[in-house]
ROSE-431609 format. One record per residue (C-alpha): residue number from 0; residue in three letters; z, y, x. Coordinates in nm, 3 decimals. Layout:
<site pos="NUM" code="ALA" c3="Z" c2="Y" c1="X"/>
...
end
This chain:
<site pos="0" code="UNK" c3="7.634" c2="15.083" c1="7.656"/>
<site pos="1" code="UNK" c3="7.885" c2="15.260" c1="7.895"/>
<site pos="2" code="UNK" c3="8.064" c2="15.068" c1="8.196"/>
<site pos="3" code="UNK" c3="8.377" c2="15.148" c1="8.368"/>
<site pos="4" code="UNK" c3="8.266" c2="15.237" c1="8.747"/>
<site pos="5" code="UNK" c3="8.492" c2="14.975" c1="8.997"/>
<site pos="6" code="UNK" c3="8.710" c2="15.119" c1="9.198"/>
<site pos="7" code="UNK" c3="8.618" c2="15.164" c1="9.546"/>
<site pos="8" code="UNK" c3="8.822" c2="14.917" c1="9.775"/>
<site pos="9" code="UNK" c3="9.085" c2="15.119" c1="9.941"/>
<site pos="10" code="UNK" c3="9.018" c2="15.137" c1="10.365"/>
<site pos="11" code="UNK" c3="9.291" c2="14.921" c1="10.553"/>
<site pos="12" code="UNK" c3="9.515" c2="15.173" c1="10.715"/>
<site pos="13" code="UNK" c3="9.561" c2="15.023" c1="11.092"/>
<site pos="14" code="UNK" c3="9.928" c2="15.023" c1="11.208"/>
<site pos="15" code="UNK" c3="10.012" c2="15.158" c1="11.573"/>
<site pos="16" code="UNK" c3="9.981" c2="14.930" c1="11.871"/>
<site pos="17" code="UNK" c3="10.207" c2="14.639" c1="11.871"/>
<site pos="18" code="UNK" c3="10.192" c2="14.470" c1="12.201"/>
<site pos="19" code="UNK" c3="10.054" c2="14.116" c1="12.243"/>
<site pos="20" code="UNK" c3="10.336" c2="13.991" c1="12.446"/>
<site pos="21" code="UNK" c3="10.700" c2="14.023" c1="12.363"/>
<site pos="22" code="UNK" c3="10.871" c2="14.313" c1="12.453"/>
<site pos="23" code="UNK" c3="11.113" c2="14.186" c1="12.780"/>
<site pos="24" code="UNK" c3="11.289" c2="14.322" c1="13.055"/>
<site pos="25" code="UNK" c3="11.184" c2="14.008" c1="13.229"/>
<site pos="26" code="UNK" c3="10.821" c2="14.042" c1="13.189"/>
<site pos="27" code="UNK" c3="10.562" c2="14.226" c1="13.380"/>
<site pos="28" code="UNK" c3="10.411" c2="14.551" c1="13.229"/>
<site pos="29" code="UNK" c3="10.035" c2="14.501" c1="13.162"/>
<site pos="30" code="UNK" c3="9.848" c2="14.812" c1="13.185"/>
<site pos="31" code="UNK" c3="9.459" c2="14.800" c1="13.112"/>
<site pos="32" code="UNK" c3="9.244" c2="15.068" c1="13.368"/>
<site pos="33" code="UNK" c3="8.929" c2="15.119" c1="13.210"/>
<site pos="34" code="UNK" c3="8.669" c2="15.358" c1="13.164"/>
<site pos="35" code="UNK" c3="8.382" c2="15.464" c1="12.922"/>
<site pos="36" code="UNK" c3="8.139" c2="15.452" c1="13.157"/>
<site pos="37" code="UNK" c3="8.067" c2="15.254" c1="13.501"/>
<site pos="38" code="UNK" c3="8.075" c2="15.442" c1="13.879"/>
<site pos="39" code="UNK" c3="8.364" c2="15.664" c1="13.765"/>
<site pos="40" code="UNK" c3="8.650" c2="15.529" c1="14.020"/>
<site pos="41" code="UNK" c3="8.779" c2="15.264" c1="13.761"/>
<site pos="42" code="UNK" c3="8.822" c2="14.934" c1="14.033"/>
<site pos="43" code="UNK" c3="8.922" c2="15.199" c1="14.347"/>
<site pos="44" code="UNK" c3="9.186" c2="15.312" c1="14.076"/>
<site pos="45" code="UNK" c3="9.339" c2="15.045" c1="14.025"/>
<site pos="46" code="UNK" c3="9.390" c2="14.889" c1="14.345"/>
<site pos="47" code="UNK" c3="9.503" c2="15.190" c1="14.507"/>
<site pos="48" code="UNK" c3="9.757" c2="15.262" c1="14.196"/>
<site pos="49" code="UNK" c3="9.839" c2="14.862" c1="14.274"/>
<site pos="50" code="UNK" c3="9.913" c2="14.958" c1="14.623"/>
<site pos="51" code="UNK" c3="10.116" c2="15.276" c1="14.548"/>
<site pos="52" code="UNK" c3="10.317" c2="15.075" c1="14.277"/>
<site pos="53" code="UNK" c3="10.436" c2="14.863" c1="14.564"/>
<site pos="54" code="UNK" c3="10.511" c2="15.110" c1="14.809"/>
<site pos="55" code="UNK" c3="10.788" c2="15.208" c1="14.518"/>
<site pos="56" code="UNK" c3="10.940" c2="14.845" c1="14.567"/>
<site pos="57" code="UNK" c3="10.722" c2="14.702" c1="14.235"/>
<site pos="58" code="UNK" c3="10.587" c2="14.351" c1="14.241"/>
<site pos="59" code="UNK" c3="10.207" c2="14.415" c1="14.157"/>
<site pos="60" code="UNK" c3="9.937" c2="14.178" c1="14.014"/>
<site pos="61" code="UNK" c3="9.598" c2="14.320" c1="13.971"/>
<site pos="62" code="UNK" c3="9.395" c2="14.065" c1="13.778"/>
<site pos="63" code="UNK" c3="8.978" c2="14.117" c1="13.782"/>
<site pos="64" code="UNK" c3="8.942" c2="14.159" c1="13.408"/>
<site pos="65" code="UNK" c3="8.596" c2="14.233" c1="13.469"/>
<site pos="66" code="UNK" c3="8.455" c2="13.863" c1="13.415"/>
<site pos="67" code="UNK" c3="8.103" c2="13.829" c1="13.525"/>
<site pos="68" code="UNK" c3="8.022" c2="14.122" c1="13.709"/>
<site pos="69" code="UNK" c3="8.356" c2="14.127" c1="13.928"/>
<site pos="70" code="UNK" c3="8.400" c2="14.372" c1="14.253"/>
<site pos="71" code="UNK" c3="8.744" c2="14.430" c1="14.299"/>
<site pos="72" code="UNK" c3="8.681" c2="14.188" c1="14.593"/>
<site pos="73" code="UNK" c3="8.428" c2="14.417" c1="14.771"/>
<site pos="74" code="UNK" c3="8.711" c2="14.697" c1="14.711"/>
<site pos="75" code="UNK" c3="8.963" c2="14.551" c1="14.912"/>
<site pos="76" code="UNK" c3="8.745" c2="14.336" c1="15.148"/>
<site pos="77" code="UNK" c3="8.833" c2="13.998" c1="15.029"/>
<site pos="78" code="UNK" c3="8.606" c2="13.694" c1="15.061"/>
<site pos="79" code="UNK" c3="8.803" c2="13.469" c1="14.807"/>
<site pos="80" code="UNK" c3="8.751" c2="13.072" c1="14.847"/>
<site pos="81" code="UNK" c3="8.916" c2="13.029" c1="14.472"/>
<site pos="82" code="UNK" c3="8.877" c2="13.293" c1="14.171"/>
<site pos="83" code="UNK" c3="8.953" c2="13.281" c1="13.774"/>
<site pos="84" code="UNK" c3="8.625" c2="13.117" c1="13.717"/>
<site pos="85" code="UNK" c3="8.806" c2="12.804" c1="13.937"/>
<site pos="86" code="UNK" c3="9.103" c2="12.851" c1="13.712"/>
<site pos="87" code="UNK" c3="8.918" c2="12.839" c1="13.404"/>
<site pos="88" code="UNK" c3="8.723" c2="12.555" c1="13.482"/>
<site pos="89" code="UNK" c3="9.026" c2="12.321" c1="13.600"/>
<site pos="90" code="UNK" c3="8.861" c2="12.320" c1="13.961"/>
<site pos="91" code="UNK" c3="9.204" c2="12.480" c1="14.098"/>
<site pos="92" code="UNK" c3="9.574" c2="12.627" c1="14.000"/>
<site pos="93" code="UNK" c3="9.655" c2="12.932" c1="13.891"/>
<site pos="94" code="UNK" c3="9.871" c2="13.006" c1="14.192"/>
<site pos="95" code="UNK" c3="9.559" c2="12.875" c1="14.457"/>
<site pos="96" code="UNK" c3="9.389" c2="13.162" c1="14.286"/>
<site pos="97" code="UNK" c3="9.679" c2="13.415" c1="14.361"/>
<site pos="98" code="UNK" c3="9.600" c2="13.587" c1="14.666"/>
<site pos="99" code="UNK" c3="9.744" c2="13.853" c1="14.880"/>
<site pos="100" code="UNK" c3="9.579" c2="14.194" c1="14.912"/>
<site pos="101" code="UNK" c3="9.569" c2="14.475" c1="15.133"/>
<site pos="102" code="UNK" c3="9.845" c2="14.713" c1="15.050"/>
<site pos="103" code="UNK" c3="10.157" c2="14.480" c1="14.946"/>
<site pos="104" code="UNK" c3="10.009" c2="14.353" c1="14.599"/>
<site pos="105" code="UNK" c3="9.891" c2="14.034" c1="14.467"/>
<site pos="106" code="UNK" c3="9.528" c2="13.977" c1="14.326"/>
<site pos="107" code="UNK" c3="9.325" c2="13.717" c1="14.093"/>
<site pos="108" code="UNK" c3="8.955" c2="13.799" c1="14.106"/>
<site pos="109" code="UNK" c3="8.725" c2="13.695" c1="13.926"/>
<site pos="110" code="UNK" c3="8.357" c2="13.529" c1="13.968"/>
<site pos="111" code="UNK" c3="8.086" c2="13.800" c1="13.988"/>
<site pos="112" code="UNK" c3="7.721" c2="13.716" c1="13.794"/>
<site pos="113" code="UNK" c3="7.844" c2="13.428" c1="13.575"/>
<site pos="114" code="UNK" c3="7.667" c2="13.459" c1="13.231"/>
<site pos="115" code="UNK" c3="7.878" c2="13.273" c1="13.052"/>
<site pos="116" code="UNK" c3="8.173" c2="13.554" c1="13.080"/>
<site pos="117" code="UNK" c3="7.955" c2="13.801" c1="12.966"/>
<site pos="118" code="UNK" c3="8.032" c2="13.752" c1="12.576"/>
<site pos="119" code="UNK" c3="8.402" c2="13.654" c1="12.416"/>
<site pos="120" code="UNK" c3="8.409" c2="13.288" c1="12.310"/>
<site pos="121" code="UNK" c3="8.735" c2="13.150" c1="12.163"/>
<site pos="122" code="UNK" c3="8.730" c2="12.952" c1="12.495"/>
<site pos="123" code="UNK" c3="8.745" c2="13.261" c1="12.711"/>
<site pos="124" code="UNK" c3="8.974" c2="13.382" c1="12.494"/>
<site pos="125" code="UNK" c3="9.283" c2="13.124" c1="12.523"/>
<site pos="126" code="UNK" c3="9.212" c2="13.075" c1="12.886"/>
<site pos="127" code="UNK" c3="9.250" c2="13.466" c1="12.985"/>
<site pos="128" code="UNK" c3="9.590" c2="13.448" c1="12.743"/>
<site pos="129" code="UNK" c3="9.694" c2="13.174" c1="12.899"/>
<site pos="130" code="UNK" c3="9.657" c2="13.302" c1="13.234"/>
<site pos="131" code="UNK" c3="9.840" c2="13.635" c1="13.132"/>
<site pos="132" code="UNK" c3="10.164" c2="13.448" c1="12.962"/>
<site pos="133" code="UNK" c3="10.174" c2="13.221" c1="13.293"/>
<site pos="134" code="UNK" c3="10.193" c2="13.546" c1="13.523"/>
<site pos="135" code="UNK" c3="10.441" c2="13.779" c1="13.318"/>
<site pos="136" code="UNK" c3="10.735" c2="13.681" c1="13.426"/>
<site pos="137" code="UNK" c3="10.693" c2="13.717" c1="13.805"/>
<site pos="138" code="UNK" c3="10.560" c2="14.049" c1="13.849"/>
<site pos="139" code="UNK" c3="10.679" c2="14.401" c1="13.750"/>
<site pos="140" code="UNK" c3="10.316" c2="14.525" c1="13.623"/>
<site pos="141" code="UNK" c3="10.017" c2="14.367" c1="13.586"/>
<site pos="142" code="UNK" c3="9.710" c2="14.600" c1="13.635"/>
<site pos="143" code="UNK" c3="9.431" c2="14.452" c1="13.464"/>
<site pos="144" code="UNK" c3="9.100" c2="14.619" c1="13.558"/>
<site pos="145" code="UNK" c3="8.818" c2="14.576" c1="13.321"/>
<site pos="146" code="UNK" c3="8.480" c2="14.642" c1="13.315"/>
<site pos="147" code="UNK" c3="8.332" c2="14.950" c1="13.199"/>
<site pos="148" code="UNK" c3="8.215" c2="15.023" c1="12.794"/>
<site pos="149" code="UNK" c3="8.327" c2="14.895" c1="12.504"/>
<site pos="150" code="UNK" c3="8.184" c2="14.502" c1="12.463"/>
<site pos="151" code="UNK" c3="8.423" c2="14.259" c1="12.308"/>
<site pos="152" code="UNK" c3="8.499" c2="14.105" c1="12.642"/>
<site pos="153" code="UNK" c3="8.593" c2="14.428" c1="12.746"/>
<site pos="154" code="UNK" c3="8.811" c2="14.524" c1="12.432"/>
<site pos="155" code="UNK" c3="8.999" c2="14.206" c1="12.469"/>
<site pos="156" code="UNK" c3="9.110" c2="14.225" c1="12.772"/>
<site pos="157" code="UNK" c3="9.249" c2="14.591" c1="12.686"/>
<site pos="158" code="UNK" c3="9.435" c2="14.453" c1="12.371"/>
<site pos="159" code="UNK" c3="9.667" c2="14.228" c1="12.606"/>
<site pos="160" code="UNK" c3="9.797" c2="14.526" c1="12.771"/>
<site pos="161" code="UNK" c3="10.075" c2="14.755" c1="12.666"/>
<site pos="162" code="UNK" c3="9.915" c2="15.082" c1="12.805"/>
<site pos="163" code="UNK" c3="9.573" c2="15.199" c1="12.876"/>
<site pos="164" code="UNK" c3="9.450" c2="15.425" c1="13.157"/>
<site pos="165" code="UNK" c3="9.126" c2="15.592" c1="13.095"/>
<site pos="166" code="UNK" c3="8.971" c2="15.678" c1="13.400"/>
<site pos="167" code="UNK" c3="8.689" c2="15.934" c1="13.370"/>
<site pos="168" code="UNK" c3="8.512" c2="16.198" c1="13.558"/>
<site pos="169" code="UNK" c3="8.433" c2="16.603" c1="13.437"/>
<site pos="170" code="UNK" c3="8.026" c2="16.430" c1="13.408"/>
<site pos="171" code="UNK" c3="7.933" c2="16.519" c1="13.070"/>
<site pos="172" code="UNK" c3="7.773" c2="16.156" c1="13.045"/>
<site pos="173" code="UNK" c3="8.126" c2="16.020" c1="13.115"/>
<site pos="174" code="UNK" c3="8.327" c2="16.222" c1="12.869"/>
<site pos="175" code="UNK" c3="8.088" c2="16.117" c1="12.607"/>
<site pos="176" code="UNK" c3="8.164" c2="15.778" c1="12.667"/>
<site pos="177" code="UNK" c3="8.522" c2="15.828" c1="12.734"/>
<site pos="178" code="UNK" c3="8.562" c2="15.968" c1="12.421"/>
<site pos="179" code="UNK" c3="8.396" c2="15.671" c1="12.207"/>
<site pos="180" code="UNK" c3="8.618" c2="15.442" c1="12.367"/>
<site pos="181" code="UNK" c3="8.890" c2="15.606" c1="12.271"/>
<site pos="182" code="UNK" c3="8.745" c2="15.664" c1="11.901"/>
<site pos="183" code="UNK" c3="8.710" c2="15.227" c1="11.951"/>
<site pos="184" code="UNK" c3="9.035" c2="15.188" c1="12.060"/>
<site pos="185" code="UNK" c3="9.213" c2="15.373" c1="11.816"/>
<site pos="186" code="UNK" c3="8.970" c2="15.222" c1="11.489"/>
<site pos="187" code="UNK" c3="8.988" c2="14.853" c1="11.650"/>
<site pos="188" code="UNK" c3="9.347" c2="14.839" c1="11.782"/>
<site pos="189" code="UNK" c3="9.586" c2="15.119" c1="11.655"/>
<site pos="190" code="UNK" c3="9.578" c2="15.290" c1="11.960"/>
<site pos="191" code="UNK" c3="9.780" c2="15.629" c1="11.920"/>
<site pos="192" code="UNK" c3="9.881" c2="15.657" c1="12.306"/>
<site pos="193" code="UNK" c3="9.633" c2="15.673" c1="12.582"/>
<site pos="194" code="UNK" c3="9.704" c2="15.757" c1="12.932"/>
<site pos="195" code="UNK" c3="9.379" c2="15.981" c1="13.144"/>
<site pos="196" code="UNK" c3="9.303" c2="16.040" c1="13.461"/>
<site pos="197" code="UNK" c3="9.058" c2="16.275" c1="13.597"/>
<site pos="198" code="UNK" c3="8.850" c2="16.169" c1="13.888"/>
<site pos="199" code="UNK" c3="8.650" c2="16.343" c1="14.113"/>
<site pos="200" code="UNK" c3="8.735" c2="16.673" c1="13.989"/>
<site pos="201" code="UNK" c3="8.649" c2="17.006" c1="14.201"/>
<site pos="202" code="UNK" c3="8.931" c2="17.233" c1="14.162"/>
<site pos="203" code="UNK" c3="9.290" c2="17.208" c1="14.053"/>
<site pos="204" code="UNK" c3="9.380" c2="17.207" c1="13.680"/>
<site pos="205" code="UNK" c3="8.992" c2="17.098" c1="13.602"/>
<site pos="206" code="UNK" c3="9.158" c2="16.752" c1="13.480"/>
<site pos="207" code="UNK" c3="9.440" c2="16.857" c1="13.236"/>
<site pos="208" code="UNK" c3="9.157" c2="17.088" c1="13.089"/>
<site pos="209" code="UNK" c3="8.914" c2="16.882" c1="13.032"/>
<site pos="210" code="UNK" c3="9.182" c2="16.630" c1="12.852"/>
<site pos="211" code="UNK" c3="9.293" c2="16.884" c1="12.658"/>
<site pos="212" code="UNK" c3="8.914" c2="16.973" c1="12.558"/>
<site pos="213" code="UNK" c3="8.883" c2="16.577" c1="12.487"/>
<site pos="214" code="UNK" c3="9.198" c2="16.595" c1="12.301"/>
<site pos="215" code="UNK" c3="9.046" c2="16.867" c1="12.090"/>
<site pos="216" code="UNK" c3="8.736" c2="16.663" c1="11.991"/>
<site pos="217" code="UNK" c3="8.963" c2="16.380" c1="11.933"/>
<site pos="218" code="UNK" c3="9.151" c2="16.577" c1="11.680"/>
<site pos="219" code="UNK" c3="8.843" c2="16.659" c1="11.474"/>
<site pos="220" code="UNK" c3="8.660" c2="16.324" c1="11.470"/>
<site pos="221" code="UNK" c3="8.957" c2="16.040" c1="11.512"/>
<site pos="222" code="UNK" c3="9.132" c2="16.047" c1="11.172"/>
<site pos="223" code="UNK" c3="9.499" c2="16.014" c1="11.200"/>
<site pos="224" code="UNK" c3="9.573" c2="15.785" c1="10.967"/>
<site pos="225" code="UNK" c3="9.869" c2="15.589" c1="10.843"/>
<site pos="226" code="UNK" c3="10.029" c2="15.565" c1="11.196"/>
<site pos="227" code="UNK" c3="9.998" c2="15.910" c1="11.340"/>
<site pos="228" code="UNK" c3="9.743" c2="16.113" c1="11.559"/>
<site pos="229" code="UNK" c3="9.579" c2="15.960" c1="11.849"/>
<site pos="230" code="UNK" c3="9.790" c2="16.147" c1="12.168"/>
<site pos="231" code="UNK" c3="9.600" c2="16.180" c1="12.523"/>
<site pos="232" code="UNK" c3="9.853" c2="16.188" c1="12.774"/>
<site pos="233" code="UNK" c3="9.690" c2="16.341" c1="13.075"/>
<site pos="234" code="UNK" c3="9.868" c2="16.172" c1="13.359"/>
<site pos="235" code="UNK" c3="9.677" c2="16.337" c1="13.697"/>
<site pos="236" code="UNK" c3="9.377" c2="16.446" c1="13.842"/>
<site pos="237" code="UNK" c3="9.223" c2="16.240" c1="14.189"/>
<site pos="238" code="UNK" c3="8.983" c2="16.577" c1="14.361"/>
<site pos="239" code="UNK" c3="8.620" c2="16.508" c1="14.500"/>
<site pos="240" code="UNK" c3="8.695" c2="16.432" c1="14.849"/>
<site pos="241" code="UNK" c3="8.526" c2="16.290" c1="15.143"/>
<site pos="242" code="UNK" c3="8.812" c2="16.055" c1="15.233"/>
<site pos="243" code="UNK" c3="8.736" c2="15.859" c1="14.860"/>
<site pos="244" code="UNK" c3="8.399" c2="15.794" c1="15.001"/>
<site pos="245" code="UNK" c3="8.493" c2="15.692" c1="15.355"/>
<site pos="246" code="UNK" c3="8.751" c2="15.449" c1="15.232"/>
<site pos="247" code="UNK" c3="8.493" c2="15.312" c1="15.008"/>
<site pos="248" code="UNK" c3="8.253" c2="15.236" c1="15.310"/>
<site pos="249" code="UNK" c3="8.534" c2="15.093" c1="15.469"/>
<site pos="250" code="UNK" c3="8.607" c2="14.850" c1="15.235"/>
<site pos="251" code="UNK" c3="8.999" c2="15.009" c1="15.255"/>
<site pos="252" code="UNK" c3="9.237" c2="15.139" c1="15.083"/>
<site pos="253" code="UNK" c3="9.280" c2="15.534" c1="15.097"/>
<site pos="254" code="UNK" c3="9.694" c2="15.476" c1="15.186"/>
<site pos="255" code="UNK" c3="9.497" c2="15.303" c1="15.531"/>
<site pos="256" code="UNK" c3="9.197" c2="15.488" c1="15.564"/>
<site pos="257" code="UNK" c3="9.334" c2="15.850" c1="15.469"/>
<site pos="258" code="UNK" c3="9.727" c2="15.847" c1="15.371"/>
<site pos="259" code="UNK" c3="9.776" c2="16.201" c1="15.405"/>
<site pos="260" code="UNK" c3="9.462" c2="16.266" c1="15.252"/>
<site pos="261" code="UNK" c3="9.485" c2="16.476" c1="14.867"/>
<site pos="262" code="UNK" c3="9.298" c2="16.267" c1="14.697"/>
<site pos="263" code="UNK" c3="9.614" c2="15.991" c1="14.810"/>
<site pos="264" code="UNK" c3="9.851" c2="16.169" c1="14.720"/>
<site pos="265" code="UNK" c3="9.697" c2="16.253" c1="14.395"/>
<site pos="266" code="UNK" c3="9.714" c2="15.874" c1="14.342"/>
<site pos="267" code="UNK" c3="10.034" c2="15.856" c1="14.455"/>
<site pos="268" code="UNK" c3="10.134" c2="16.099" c1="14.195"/>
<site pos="269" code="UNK" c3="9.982" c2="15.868" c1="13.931"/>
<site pos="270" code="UNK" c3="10.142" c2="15.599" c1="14.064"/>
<site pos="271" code="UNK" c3="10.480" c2="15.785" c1="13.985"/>
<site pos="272" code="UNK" c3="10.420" c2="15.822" c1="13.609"/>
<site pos="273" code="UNK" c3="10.292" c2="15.478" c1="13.597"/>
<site pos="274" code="UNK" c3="10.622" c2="15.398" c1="13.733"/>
<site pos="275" code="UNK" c3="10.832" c2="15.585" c1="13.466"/>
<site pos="276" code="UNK" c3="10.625" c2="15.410" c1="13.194"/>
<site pos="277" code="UNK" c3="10.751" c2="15.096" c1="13.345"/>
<site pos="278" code="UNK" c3="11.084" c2="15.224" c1="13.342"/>
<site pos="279" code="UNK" c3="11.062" c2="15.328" c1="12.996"/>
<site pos="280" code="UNK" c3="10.921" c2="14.976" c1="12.884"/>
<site pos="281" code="UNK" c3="11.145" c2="14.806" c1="13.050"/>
<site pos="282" code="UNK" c3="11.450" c2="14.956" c1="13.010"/>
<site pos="283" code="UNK" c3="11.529" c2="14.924" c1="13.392"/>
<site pos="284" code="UNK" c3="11.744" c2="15.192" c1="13.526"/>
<site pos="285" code="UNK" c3="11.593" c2="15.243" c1="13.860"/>
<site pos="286" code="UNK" c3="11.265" c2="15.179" c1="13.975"/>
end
């Protein structure tokens, strides 16, 4: 007795990113700085892109996305009295949390060692999105700096942001896991744009080749699709530099401890094409 064979369920094509959050000139930009792997530069990243954003005149939030093992507060030197945890539990407002940082940006940090951020309940969930809708409309960008890898906490927080920067380093170790969470992000959320930067490299160029080596693996292993091919955008290199380190000791940021150092103007430069995305999003004419 012969049978007709099923047909194999067709694969659900993802569509491209669609942001979370409306698309309004009013609204901040939420960009997501992440990495693969931890110790590449991901936290120093983003505040001093926070701080270089403001120098241009930009109204800057950087929000701990990190929940549970936070240190965006050792960073910058802060010894907060209130943080998201406070926020989350109803033990204070969201604007008690707010506070100033170093550099002309604002900053909501989070708790550091609290278990109960360390996997994504529905509760987590609607309080992080509710936190994000009440900020949008009074800053420019929102920088949201997660934690390293690809957990679902992690991935979440990168979903409520319009762009990602992938921060990585020319390690082998780090590529490898730069590249699966870019393989993630494309699968799990349509990615087809994603922003790199190349820390700690040792000689000029060394970044936009190793992206374009990335991009080349990327090709061959990260089918394209129904929406298109998954595009790194290279967007600068930050060299290995003494300064980094010092600034890091210091508990500063390199525009105090070094501001004509390269490796600050390298972020500076970052800070620039940041600021044309913004442009671009928003539709402003100047920035």
């Amino acid at each position: 007795m012969s049978t007709t064979p099923l047909p194999t369920p067709a694969k659900p094509t993802p569509v491209a990113f669609s942001p979370k959050f409306p698309v309004d000139p009013k609204r901040a930009v939420v960009i997501a700085v992440t990495s693969g792997k931890g110790g590449v530069g991901k936290t120093f990243m983003s505040a001093n892109t926070a701080a270089a954003l403001a120098k241009r005149g930009l109204k800057v939030l950087v929000l701990d996305a990190d929940l549970g093992l936070a240190n965006l507060d050792v960073v910058l030197n802060l010894y907060p009295k209130t943080t998201l945890h406070d926020v989350f539990t109803g033990k204070s407002t969201l604007r008690e949390a707010i506070l100033k940082a170093p550099g002309g940006f604002d900053v909501l940090l989070a708790g550091s060692g609290l278990v109960e951020y360390s996997r994504l309940t529905s509760e987590v969930r609607d309080q992080f999105q509710t936190v994000m809708h009440d900020v949008l409309l009074d800053y420019d960008v929102v920088i949201l700096d997660t934690g390293a890898g690809i957990s679902d906490v992690v991935l979440y927080a990168i979903s409520l942001a319009d762009e990602v920067l992938l921060v990585s380093t020319p390690e082998p170790t780090s590529l490898t896991d730069a590249y699966a969470t870019v393989k993630v992000l494309a699968a799990q959320q349509g990615r087809r744009t994603i922003r790199v930067v190349i820390n700690q490299t040792l000689q000029p160029g060394e970044g936009r080749m190793i992206t374009t080596q990335l991009q080349r693996v990327v090709d061959r292993f990260v089918p394209s699709l129904g929406s298109g091919p998954v595009v790194l955008s290279h967007i600068g290199d930050v060299p290995s530099d003494t300064a980094v380190r010092g600034a890091i000791q210091k508990r500063q940021l390199l525009f105090t401890s070094a501001p004509g150092s390269a490796p600050a103007q390298a972020v500076a430069a970052v800070a620039g094409r940041i600021g044309d995305l913004v442009q671009r999003w928003q539709g402003a004419k100047n920035i």
